[in-house]
NUSEGU-340537 format. One record per residue (C-alpha): residue in one letter; x, y, z. Coordinates in steps of 0.1 Angstrom, whole numbers. Example, Ala and Ser with C-alpha at 12.3 -4.5 7.8 and 13.67 -1.06 7.14 Angstrom:
% NUSEGU-340537
REC   res       u       v       w
REC     A     123     -45      78
REC     S     137     -11      71
***
This chain:
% NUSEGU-340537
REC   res       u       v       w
REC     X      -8    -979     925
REC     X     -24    -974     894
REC     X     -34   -1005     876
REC     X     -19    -998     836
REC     X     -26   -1028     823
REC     X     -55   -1021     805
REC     X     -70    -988     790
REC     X     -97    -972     807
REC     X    -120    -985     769
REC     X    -106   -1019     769
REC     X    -118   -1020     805
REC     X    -151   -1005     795
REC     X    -154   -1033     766
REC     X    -146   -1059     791
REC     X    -174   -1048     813
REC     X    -196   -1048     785
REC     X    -190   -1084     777
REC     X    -198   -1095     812
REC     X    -236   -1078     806
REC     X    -238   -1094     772
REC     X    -230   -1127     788
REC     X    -253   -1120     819
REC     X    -281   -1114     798
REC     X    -272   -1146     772
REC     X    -271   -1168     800
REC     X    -296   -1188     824
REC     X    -297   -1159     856
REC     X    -315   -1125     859
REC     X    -347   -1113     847
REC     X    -332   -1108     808
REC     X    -316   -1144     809
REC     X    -318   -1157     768
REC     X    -336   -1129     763
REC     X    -315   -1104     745
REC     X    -326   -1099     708
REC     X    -289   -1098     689
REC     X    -305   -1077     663
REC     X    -317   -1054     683
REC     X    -284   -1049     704
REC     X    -269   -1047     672
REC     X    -289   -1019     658
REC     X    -290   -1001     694
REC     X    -252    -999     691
REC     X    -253    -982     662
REC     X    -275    -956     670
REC     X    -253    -951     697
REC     X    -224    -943     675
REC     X    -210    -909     661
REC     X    -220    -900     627
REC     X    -190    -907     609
REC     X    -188    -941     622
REC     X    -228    -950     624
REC     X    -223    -939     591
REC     X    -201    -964     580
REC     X    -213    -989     607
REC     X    -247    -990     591
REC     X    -232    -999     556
REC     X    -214   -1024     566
REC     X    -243   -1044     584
REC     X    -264   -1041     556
REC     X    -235   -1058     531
REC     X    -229   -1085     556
REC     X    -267   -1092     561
REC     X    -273   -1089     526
REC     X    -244   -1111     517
REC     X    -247   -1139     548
REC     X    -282   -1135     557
REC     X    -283   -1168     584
REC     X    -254   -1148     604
REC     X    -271   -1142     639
REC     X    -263   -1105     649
REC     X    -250   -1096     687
REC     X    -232   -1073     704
REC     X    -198   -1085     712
REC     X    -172   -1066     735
REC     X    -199   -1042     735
REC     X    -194   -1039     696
REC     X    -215   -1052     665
REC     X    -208   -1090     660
REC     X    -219   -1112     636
REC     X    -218   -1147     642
REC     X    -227   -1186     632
REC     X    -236   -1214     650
REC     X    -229   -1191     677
REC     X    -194   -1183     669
REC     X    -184   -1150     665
REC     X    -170   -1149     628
REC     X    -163   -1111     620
REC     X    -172   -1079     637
REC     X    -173   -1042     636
REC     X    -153   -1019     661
REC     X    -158    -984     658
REC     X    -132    -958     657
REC     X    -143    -939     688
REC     X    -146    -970     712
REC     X    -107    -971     714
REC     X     -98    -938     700
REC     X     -84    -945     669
REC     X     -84    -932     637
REC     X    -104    -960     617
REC     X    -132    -983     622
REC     X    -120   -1020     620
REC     X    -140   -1050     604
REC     X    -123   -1077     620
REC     X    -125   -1115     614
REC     X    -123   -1144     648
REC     X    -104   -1173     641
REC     X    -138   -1188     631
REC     X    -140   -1172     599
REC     X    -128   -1193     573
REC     X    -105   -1167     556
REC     X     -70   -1192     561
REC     X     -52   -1189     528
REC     X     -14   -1203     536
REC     X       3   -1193     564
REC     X      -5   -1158     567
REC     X     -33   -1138     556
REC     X     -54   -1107     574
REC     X     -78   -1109     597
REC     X     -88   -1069     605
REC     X     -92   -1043     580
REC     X     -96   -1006     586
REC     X    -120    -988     568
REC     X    -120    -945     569
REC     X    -151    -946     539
REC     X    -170    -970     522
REC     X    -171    -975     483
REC     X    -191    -996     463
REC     X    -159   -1019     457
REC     X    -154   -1019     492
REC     X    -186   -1032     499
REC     X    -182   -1059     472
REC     X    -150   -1066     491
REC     X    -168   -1070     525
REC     X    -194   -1096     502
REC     X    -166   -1115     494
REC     X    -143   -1116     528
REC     X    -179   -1124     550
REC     X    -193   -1151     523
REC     X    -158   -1167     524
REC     X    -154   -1165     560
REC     X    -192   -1182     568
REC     X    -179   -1211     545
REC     X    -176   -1242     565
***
């Protein structure tokens, strides 16, 4: 019997967080050696056009706006975090098959405003008022 639970991608992502963990923690050849940056930047380049396109703005506006954020790859997707918490990250549209990239925010990111407010937001282009956007949502959410 076929297991359905998860897709054959979230599967995938799954696997690659175990290797991003492996290589973040104290075993293997690569233990606490994995340059975030790097990963970051790798997974980019690995992208389609349309989304390294997009992927590449958006890690400049967040490094530009929160430059202390510590860049890694997190479910095998561009993360951005502080104090090593994950506070927002990028998923591309083709890791999932879907038909927008996603800047999404963890439930670090200090975006609470009531008792509702967004924590993903899809993105088909990028505009200069989105990017002041992304300034302001990233800012806010590395706000302690």
């Amino acid at each position: 019997m076929a297991d359905d639970t998860f897709s054959p991608e979230e599967r995938a992502a799954m696997k690659e967080y175990a290797q991003e963990k492996k290589g973040r923690a104290g075993k293997g050849p690569k233990a606490g050696k994995v340059d975030g940056l790097q990963a970051v930047l790798d997974k980019i380049a690995s992208m389609d056009h349309a989304d390294r396109s997009i992927a590449e703005r958006v890690h400049a506006v967040i490094m530009a706006a929160v430059p202390d954020f510590e860049p890694k790859t997190w479910y095998g997707s561009p993360a951005y975090a502080k104090n090593g918490k994950v506070i927002c990250f990028f998923q591309e549209s083709g890791k999932f098959k879907t038909r927008y990239c996603t800047l999404g925010f963890s439930d670090s990111a200090a975006l609470d405003d009531g008792t509702m407010w967004p924590t993903g937001f899809a993105i088909l282009s990028i505009t200069a008022a989105d990017e002041k956007r992304i300034t302001e949502l990233v800012t806010r959410a590395a706000a302690e």
